[in-house]
VEXVEX-600635 format. One record per residue: x, y, z of N, C-alpha, C in turn; residue number from 1. Coordinates in steps of 0.1 Angstrom, whole numbers, plus 5000, padded with zeros to 4 digits. Example, Ala and Ser with C-alpha at 12.3 -4.5 7.8 and 13.67 -1.06 7.14 Angstrom:
   n.u   n.v   n.w  ca.u  ca.v  ca.w   c.u   c.v   c.w    i
  5132  4943  5078  5123  4955  5078  5132  4967  5078    1
  5128  4978  5071  5137  4989  5071  5129  5000  5079    2
END
This chain:
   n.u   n.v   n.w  ca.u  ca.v  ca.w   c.u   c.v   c.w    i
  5009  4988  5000  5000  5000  5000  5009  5012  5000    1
  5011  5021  4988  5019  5032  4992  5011  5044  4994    2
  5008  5047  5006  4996  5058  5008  5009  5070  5010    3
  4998  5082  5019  5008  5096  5017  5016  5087  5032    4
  5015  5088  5041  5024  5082  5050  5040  5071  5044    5
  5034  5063  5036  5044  5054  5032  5061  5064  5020    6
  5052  5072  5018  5055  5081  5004  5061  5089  5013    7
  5058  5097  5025  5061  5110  5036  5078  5097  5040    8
  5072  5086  5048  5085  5082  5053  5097  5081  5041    9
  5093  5075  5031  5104  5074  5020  5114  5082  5018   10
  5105  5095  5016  5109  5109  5012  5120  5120  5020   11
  5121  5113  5033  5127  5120  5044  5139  5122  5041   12
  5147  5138  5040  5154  5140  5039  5165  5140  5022   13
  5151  5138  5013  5153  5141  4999  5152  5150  4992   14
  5154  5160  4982  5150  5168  4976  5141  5164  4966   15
  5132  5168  4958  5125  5164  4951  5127  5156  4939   16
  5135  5160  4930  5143  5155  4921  5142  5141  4923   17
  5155  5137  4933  5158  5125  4939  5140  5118  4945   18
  5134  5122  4949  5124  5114  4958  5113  5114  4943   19
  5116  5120  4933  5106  5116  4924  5114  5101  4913   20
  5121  5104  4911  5129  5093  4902  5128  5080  4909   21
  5131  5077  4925  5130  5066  4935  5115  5060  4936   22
  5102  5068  4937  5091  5064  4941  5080  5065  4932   23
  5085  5071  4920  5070  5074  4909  5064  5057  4907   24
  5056  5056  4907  5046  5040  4904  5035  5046  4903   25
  5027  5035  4892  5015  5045  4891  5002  5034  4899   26
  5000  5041  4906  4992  5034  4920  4981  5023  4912   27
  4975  5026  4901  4965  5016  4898  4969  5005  4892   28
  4982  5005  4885  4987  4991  4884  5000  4986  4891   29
  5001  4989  4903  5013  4987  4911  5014  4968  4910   30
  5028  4966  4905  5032  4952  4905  5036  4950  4914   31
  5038  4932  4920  5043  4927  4931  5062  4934  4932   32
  5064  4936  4920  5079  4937  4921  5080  4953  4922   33
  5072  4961  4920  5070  4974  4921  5068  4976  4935   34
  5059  4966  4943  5058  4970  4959  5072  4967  4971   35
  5075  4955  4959  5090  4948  4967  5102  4965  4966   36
  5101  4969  4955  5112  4980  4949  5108  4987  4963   37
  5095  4993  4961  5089  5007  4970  5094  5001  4985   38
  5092  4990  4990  5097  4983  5004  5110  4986  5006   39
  5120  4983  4994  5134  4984  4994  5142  4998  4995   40
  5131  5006  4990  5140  5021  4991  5131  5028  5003   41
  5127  5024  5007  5115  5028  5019  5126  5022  5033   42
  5129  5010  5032  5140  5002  5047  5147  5012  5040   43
  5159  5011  5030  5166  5022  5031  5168  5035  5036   44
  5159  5042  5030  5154  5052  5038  5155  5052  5051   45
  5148  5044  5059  5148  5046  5072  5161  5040  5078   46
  5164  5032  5070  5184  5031  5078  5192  5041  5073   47
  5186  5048  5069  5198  5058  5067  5193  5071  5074   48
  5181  5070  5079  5175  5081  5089  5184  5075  5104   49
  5180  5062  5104  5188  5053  5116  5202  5057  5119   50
  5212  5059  5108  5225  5059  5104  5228  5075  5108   51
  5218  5081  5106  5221  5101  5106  5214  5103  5121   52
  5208  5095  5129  5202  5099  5143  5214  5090  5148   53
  5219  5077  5149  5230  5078  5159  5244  5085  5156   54
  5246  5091  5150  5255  5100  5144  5255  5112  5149   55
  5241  5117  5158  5239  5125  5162  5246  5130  5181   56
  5253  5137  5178  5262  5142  5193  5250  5140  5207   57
  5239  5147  5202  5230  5149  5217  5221  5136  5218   58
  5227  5130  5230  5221  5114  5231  5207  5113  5231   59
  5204  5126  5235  5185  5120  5235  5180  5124  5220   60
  5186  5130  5211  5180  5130  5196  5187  5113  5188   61
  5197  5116  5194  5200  5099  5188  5192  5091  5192   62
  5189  5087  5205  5178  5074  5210  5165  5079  5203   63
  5160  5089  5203  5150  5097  5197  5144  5089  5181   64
  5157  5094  5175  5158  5092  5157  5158  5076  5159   65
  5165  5070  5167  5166  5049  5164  5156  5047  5168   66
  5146  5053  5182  5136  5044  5185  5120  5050  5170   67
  5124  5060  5168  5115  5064  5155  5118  5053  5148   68
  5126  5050  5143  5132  5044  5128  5128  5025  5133   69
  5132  5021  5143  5125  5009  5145  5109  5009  5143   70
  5100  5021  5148  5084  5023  5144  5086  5022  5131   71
  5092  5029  5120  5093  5030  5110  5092  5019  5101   72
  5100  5008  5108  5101  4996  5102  5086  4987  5103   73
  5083  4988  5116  5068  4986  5120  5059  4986  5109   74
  5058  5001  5109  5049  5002  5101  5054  5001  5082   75
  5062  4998  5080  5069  4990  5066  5058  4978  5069   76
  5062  4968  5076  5054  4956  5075  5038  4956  5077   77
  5034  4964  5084  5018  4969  5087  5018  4966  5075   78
  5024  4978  5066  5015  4976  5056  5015  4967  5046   79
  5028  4961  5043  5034  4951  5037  5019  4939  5042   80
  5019  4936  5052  5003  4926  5061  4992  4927  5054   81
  4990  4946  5056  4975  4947  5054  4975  4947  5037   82
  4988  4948  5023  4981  4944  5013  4983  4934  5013   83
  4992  4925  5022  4992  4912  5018  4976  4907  5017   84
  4968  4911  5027  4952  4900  5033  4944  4910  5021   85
  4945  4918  5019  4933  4924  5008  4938  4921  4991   86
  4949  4915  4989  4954  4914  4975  4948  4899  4980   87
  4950  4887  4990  4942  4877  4990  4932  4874  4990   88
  4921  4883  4996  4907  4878  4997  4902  4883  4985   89
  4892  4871  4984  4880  4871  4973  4866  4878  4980   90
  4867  4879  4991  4856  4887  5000  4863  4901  5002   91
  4850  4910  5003  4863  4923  5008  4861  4924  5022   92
  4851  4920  5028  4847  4919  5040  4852  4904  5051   93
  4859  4894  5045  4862  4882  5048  4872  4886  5059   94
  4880  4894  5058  4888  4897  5067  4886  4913  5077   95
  4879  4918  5080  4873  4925  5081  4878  4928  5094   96
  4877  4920  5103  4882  4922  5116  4896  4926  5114   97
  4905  4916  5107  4919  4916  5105  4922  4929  5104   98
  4919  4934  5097  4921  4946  5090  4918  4962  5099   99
  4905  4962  5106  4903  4969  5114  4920  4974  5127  100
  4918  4960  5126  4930  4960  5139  4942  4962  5135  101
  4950  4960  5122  4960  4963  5120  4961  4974  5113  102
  4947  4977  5107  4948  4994  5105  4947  5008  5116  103
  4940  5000  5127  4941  5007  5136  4956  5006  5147  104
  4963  4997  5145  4979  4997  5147  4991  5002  5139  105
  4984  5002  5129  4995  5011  5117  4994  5029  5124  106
  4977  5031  5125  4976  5044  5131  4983  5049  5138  107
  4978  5038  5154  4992  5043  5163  5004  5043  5160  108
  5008  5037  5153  5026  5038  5154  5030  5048  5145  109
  5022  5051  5136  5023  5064  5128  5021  5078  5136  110
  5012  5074  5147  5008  5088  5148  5020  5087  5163  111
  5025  5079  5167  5040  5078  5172  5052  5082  5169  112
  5052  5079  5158  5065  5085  5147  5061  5097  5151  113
  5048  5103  5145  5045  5118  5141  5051  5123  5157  114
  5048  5118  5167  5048  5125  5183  5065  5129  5184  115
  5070  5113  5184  5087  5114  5179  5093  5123  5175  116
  5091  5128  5162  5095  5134  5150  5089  5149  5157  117
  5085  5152  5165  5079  5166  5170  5087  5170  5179  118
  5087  5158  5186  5097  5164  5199  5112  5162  5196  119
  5114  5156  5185  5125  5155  5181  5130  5170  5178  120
  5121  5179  5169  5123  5190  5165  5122  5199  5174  121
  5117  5199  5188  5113  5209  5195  5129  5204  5201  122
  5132  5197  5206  5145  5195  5214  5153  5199  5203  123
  5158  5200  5194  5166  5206  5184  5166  5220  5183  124
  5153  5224  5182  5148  5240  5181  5155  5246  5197  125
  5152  5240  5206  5153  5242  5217  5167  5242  5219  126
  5180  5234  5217  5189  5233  5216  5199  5241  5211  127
  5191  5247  5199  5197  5258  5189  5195  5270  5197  128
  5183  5275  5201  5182  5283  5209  5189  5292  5219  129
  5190  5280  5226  5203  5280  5240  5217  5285  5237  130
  5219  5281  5223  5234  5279  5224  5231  5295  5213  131
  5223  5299  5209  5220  5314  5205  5223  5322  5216  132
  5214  5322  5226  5217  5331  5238  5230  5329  5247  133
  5234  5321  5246  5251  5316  5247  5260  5324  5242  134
  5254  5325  5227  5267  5333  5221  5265  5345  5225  135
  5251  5351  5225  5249  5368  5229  5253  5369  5237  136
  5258  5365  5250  5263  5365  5261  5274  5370  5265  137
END
C-alpha cells in the first residue's frame, strides 16, 4: 500500500528530484515487484534516517531518531500485512476484523513517529536556541 504516510517516510530528507525518480509508480497498476522496489527504498530510507540519528552528538535526539526508525520499520510491514490480506481475499469483507486492527495499529505507530519526530524537532529547536543566547552572552 503506498499511501501519503508510506511516500512522507520514504521521502525524508530528499529533495525532490531525487524522491521523484525513486518512488514514481503508478498506483493503479502497482506490480508485486513494484511494491518489493517501493519496500526496498523505503528500509533504506529509514536506515539511513537510523544511520544520521546515531550519528547524532545529543544522546537523546539519537535514542529519539533509532527508536522512531524501528516504528518505522513497523509500520513497513503493517502495511506490507494489510496488502498482503486484501490482494488475497475474494471477500472484501472476509477479513474485516483483521484489518480493522492492523489498520488501527499502523495508526498508532504512525501517529508515534508523528509525536517522535515533533519532539524530536522541539528538542533541536530548543537546543539551537540555548546555544544562540550563549553566544549573545
Amino acid at each position: 500500500m503506498c499511501n501519503e504516510t508510506s511516500i512522507s517516510m520514504m521521502n525524508m530528507g530528499k529533495g525532490p528530484a531525487e524522491t521523484h525518480e525513486n518512488t514514481e509508480v503508478d498506483s493503479g497498476n502497482t506490480t508485486e515487484l513494484d511494491k518489493q522496489r517501493l519496500a526496498k527504498v523505503w528500509l533504506k530510507r529509514i536506515n539511513d534516517y537510523l544511520n544520521e540519528s546515531l550519528s547524532n552528538p545529543v544522546a537523546e535526539e539519537a535514542v529519539l531518531g533509532a527508536t522512531n526508525s524501528s516504528l518505522m520499520k513497523i509500520v513497513v510491514r503493517l502495511n506490507e500485512a494489510i496488502e498482503k490480506v486484501l490482494a488475497e481475499s475474494s471477500e472484501p469483507f472476509e477479513h474485516l476484523d483483521t484489518l480493522l486492527r492492523a489498520t488501527d495499529a499502523l495508526y498508532k505507530v504512525t501517529r508515534q513517529i508523528e509525536r517522535y519526530s515533533r519532539f524530536k524537532h522541539l528538542l533541536t529547536e530548543a537546543r539551537h536556541a540555548l546555544g544562540a543566547l550563549k553566544d549573545r552572552q
